[in-house]
C-alpha positions in Angstrom: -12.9 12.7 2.0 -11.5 15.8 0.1 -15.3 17.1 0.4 -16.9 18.7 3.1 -17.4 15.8 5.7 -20.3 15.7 8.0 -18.9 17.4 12.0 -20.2 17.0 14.9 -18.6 19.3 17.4 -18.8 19.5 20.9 -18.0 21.4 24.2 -17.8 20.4 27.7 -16.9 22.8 30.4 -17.5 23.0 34.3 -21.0 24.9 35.8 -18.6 27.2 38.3 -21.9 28.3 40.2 -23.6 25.0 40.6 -21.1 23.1 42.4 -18.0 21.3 41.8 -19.3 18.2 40.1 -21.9 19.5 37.8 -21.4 20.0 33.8 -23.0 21.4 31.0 -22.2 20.0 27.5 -23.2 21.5 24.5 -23.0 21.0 20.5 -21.0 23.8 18.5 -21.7 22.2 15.5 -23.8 19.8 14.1 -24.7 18.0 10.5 -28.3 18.7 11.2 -30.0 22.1 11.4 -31.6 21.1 15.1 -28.9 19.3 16.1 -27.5 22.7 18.2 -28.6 20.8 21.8 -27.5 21.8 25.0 -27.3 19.1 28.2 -26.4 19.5 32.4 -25.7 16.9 34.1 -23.4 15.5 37.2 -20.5 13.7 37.5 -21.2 10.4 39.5 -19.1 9.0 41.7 -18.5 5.8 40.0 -16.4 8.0 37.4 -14.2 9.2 39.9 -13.5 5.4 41.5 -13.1 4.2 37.8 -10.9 6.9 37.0 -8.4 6.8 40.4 -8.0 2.5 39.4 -7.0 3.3 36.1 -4.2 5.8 37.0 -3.3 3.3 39.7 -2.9 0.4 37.1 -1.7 2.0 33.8 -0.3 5.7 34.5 3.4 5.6 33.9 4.6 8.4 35.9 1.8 10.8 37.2 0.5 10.7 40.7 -3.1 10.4 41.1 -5.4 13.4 39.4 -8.7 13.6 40.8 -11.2 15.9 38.8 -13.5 15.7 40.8 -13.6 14.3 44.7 -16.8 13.0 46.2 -16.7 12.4 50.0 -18.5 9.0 49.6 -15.6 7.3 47.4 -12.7 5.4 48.5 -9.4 6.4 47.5 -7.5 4.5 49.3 -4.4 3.1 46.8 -5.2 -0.4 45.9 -8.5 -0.3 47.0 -10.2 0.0 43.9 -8.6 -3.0 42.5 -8.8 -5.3 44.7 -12.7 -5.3 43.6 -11.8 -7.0 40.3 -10.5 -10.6 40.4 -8.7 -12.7 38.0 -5.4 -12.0 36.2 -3.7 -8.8 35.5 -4.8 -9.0 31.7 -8.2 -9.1 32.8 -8.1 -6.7 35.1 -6.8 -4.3 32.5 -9.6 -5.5 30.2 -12.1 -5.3 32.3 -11.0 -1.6 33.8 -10.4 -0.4 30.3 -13.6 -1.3 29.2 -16.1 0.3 32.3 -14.1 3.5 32.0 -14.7 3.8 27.8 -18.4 2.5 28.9 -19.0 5.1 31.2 -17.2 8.1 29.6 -19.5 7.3 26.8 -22.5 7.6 28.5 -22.1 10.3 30.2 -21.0 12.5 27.5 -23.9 11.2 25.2 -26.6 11.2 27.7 -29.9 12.7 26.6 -30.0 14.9 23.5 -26.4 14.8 23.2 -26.4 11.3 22.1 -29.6 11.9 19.8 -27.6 14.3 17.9 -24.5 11.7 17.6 -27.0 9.3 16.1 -28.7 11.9 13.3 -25.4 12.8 12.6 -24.2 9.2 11.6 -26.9 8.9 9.9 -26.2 12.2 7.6 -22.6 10.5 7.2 -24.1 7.0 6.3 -26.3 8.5 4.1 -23.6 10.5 1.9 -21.4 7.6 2.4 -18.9 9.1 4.7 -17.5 9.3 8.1 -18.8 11.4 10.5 -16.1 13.5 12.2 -16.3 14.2 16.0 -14.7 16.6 18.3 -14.3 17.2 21.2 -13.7 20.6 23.1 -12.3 20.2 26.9 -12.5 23.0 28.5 -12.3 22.0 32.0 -8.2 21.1 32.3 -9.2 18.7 35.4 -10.6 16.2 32.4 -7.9 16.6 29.7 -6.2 13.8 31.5 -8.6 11.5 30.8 -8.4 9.1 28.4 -11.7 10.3 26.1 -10.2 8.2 23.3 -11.6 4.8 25.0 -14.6 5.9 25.0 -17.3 2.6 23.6 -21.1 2.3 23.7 -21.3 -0.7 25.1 -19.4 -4.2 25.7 -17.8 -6.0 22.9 -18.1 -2.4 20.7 -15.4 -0.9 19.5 -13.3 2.5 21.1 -14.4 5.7 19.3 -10.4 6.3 18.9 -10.7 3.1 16.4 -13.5 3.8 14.4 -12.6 4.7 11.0 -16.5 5.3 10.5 -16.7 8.1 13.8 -13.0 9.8 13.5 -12.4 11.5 16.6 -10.1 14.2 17.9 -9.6 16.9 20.2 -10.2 20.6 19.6 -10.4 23.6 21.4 -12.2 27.0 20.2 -9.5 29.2 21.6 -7.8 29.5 18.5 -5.9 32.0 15.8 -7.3 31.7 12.2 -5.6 29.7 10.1 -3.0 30.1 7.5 -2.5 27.5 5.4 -1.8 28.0 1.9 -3.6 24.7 0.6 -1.9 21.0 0.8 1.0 19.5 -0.9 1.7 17.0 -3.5 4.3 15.0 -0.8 5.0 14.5 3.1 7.7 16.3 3.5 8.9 16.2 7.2 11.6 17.8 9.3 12.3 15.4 11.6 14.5 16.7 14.9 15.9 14.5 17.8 16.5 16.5 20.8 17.9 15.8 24.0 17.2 13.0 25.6 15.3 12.5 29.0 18.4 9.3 29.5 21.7 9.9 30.4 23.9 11.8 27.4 23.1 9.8 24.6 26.6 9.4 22.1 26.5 11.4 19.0 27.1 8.4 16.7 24.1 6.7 18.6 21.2 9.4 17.6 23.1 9.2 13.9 22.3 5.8 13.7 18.6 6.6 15.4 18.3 9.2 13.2 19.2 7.2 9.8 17.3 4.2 11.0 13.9 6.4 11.4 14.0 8.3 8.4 14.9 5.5 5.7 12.4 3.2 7.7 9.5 5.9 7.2 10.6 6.6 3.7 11.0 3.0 2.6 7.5 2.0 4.2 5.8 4.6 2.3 7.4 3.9 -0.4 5.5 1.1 -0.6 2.4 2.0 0.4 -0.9 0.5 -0.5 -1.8 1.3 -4.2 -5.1 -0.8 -4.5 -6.0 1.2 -1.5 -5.0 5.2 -1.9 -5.0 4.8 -6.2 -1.6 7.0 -6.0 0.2 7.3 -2.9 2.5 10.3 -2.7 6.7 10.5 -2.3 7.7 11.3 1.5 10.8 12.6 2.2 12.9 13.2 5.5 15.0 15.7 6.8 16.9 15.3 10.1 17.9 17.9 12.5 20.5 16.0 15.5 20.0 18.9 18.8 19.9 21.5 17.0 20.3 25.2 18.5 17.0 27.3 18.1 19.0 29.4 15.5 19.4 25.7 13.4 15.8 24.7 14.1 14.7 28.2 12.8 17.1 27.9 9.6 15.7 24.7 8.5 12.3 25.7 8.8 12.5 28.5 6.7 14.8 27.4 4.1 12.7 24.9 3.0 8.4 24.1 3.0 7.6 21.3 5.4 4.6 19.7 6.1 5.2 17.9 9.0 7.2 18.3 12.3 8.5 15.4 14.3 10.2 16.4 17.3 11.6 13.0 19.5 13.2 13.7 22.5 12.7 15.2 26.3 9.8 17.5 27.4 8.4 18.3 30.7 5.1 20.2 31.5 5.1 24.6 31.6 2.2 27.2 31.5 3.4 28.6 28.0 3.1 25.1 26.3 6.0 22.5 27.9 9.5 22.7 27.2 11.4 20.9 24.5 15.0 20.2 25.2 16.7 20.4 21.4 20.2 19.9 23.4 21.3 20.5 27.3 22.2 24.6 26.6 18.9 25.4 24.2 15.0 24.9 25.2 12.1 26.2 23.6 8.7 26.3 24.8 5.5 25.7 22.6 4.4 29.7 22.2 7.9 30.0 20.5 7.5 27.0 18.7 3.9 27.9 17.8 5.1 31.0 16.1 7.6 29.5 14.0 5.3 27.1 12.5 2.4 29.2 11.7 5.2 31.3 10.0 6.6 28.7 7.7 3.4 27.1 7.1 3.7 23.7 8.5 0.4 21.8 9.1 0.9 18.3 11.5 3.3 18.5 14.5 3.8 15.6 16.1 6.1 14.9 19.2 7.3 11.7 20.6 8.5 13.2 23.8 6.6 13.0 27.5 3.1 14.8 28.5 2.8 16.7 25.4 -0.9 16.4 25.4 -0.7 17.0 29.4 -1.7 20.7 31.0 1.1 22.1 33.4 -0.1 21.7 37.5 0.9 23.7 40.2 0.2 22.9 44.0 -1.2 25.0 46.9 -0.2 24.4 50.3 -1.8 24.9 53.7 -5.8 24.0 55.0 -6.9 23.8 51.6 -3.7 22.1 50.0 -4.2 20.7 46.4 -3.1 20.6 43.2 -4.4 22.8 40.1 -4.1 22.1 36.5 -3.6 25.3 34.3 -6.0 25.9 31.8 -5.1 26.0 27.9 -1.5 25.1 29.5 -0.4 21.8 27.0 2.0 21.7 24.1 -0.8 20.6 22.3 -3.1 22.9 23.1 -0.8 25.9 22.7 0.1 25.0 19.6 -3.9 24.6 18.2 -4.3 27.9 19.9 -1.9 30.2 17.8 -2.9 28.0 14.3 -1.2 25.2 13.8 -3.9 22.9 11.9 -3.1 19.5 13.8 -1.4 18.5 16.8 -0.2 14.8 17.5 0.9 14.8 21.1 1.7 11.9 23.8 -0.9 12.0 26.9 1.6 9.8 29.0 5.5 8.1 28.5 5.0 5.6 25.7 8.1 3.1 25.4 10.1 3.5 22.1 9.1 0.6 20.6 5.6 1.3 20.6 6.3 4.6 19.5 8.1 3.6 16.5 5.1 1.3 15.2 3.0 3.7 15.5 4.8 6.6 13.4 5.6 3.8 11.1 1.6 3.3 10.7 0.7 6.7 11.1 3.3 8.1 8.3 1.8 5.1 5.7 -1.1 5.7 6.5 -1.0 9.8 5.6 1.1 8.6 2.5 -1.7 7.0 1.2 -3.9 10.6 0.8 -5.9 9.7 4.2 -7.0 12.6 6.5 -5.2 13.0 9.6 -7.4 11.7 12.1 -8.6 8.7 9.6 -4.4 8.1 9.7 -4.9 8.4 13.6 -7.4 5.5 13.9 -5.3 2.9 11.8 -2.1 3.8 13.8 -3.9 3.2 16.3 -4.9 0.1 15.5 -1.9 -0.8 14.6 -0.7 -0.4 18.5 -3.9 -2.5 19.5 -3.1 -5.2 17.8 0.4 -5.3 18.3 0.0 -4.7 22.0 -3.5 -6.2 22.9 -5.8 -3.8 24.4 -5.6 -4.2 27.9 -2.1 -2.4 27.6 -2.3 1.5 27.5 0.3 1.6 23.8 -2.5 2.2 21.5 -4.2 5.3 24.4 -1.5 7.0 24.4 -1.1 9.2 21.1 -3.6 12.0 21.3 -4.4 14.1 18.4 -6.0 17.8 18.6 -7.2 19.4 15.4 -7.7 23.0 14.4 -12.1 23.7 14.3 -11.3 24.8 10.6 -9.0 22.4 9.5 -10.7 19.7 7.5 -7.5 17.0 8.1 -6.0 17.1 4.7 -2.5 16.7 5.0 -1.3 16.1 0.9 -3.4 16.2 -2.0 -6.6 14.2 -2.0 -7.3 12.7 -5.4 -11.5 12.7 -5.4 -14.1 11.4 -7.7 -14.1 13.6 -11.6 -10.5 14.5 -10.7 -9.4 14.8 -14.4 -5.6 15.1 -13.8 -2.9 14.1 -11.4 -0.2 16.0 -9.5 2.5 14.1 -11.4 3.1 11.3 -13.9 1.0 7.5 -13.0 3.3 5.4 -11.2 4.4 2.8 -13.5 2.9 4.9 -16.3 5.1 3.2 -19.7 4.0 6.7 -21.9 7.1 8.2 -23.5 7.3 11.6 -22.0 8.9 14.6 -24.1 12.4 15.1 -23.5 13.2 18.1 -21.1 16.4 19.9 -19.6 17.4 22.4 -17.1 20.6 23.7 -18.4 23.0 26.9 -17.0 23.6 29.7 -19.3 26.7 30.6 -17.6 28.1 27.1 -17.3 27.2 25.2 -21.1 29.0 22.1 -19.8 26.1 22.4 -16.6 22.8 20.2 -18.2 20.2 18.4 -15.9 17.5 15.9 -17.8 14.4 15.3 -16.0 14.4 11.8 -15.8 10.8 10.5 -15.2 9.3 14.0 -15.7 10.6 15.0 -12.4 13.8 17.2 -11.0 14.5 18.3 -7.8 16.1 21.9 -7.0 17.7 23.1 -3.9 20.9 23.6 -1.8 20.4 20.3 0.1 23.1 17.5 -1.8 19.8 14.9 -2.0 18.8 17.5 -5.0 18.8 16.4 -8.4 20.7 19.9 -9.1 22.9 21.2 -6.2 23.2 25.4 -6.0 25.2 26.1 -3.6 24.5 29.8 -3.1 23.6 31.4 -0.1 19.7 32.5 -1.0 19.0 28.8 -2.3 17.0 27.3 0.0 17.8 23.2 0.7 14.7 22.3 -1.2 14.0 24.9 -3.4 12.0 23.9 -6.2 10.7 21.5 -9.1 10.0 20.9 -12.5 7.5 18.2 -13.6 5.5 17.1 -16.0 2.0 16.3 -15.3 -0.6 14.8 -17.9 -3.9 16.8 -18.3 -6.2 14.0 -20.3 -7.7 17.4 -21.8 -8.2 18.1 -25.0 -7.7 22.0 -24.9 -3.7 21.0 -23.8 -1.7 22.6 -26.0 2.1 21.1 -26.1 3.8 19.2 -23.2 2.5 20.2 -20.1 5.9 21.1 -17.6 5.0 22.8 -14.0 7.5 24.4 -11.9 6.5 24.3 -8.2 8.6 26.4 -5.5 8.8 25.9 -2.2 11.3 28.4 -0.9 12.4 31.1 1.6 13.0 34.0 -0.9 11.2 32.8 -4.1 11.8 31.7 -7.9 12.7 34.5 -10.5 10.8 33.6 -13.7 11.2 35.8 -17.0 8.1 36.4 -19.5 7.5 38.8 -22.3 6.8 41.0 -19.0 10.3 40.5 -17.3 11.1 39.2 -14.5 8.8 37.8 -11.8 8.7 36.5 -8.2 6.9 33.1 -7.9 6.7 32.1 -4.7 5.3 29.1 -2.7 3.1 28.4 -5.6 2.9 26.2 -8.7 3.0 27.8 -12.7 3.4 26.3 -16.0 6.8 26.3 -17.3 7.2 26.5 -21.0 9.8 25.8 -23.0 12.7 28.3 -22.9 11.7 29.4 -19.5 14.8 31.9 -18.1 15.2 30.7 -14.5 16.6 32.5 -11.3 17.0 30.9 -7.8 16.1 33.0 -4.6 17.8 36.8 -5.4 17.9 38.2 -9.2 22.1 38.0 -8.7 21.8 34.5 -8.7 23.0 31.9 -12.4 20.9 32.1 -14.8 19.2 28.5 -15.8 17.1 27.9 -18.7 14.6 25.2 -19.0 13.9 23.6 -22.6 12.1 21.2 -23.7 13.4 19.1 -26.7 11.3 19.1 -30.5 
């Protein structure tokens, strides 16, 4: 997956001059050269009636959203329903399955759906996945739930196929910024307020505890015979912060991953995100802060993050109008961040925690985002059947340049790895990090690994000011080269203000980026008046 894989992009937007109900879709990008097809068509009626029972059986909290009203349907509440006999489950069933049937052919009617089939054929052909997105531009159909989208009866959702990943996208979008992947998830986890009653402070400690060991223990253990070397995942947790906190942590230390859980509500500029009663912040702010600090997948566990904001006319022609480009999500995609994992409706917090717990294992094992997507989400189905909404819920919108790699992907003819095999019994040469002030101060890098940084979970603790809570690292890392000359030590930093290294040239900034580190190595931590450490590596 770390090479190119065949895309298969696509647009759909509302014909404003050819009445209400018409569409053109189009293909922005395609595996095959005459694959760029264009197609017009209408939206039936049906649509509408299958749309309208589905928000009367499975939405949560949202009153009815009509994209588009034909004078010819019902829409009388519980009419729609009543059509359908049997149990409940089947009901549910049976609706979810007309609605993904539909959906899908009318989005892959006519040349679209040629193109869909030459691209899988590319993709089977290179022995990949074929990677679809889809564009919305029309906010009435952002509620919809694209994800159950099938071919036919008995086939499964294009949400679940590991073989077609799918994702959201939209082309309104800053460039992005990221300065390649990372060798670990390494996630800043913040609870927020909640949408309950005030929630005691020892409670969200215990939430808090119980999340972050739970994610870090289950990746821990992560499939080997499946991702060949999974990587380390660590958590960092933020309990309602103020925006000056959330803003600290952030840029003290490189993170990967966001995971906001808490209350949001719908807002033009992106939602709102309620960190504690007195502070909000809305997804522009947001957005800016982590484009700044280079983090890559925000994810939120909090209410209508993937829904647009509304507001309601009154009067003759009284209705209600969705905001275009208005989501958390979407705001988010627009000023750069490379993937958004957003909630399209209120998803109970059991269901949410399976899924993070598959999600997070899933992206520990080296998997692209939305490859992570579709096994969470199978994880929902078949905890929760799939006649309940759990595993529709979890929407995922992805940057059109981002190519879903999260950590480090180890390909075919990779020739070394990013640290030591896992279980590896090689003797590795003896190396410290020692202070030149303090003699008595000596740090071994037990396993060809030690962690630097402010943060007390550090293998070495500085507590000075310009340190930031993870800092850095030394590690060893075997080449299998022949041209290797000695031990091969990296230092990799990950901080605010930079690592101070000295060479024959002096001293030098190393910032947010990896270098060998040979033996005697003169070491400075964020601001040339900080101690002096000195790495060595024993004879």
């Amino acid at each position: 997956m770390s090479e190119e894989t065949p895309c298969l992009s696509l647009a759909l937007t509302r014909l404003q001059t050819a009445g209400h109900t018409n569409y053109a879709i189009w293909v922005t990008k395609a595996p095959v050269p005459d694959g760029y097809v264009h197609h017009d068509c209408e939206w039936p009626p049906e649509l509408t009636r299958q749309w309208l029972a589905w928000q009367q059986m499975f939405s949560l909290a949202m009153g009815p959203h009509l994209p588009v009203i034909h004078d010819n349907v019902n829409l009388e509440v519980g009419f729609l329903l009543e059509e359908w006999s049997g149990t409940p489950q089947n009901i549910g069933g049976r609706l979810m399955q007309d609605l993904g049937i539909s959906l899908w052919q009318w989005l892959f009617a006519g040349a679209i759906g040629k193109t869909l089939m030459q691209g899988q054929g590319v993709a089977i052909g290179q022995g990949k996945a074929l990677r679809l997105r889809l564009d919305i531009r029309d906010p009435n159909l952002i509620p919809l739930p694209w994800e159950i989208m099938q071919p036919g009866a008995g086939k499964q959702a294009i949400s679940l196929n590991q073989q077609l990943l799918f994702s959201r996208t939209t082309s309104d979008v800053d460039p992005l910024s990221i300065e390649g992947t990372q060798d670990r998830l390494q996630i800043l986890l913040v609870l927020g307020e909640s949408s309950y009653p005030a929630q005691d402070t020892l409670d969200l400690d215990a939430e808090a505890a119980t999340l972050s060991q739970f994610i870090e223990r289950r990746t821990g253990q992560a499939n080997y015979a499946r991702s060949h070397y999974p990587v380390p995942t660590y958590v960092t947790t933020l309990l309602q912060p103020t925006r000056g906190q959330l803003i600290e942590a952030l840029e003290c230390s490189r993170y990967n991953v966001f995971f906001y859980a808490g209350h949001g509500t719908p807002a033009p500029d992106g939602g709102l995100l309620y960190l504690r009663r007195d502070a909000t912040i809305n997804g522009t702010e947001l957005a800016q802060i982590l484009v700044r600090n280079q983090v890559t997948l925000a994810l939120f566990n909090a209410c209508w993050g993937a829904q647009p904001d509304s507001y309601k006319t009154l009067g003759e022609q009284a209705a209600e109008h969705t905001i275009p480009r208005s989501s958390l999500a979407e705001v988010l995609i627009h000023h750069g961040v490379p993937a958004v994992l957003a909630m399209r409706d209120s998803i109970a917090d059991r269901e949410a925690l399976s899924f993070i717990q598959a999600f997070t294992e899933a992206l520990s094992e080296r998997m692209p985002v939305d490859q992570a997507m579709a096994i969470a989400r199978q994880q929902l189905l078949t905890l929760y059947k799939f006649n309940q909404p759990a595993w529709t819920l979890p929407i995922l919108y992805m940057h059109p340049e981002f190519n879903g790699e999260l950590v480090q992907v180890l390909g075919e003819g990779i020739t070394e790895l990013p640290t030591i095999l896992p279980g590896s019994s090689a003797t590795l040469p003896q190396a410290n990090l020692r202070s030149l002030q303090d003699r008595q101060r000596v740090w071994s890098l037990q396993g060809g690994l030690i962690r630097i940084g402010r943060h007390p979970t550090n293998d070495v603790v500085i507590q000075e000011r310009w340190v930031s809570q993870e800092h850095a690292e030394i590690f060893y890392r075997e080449t299998f080269t022949a041209s290797s000359n000695g031990p091969n030590y990296f230092l990799r930093d990950f901080s605010r203000y930079g690592t101070l290294i000295q060479d024959s040239q002096g001293w030098r900034t190393v910032h947010r980026q990896e270098i060998p580190l040979p033996s005697g190595t003169q070491i400075k931590l964020g601001s040339s008046q900080g101690q002096i450490l000195e790495f060595v590596i024993e004879e």
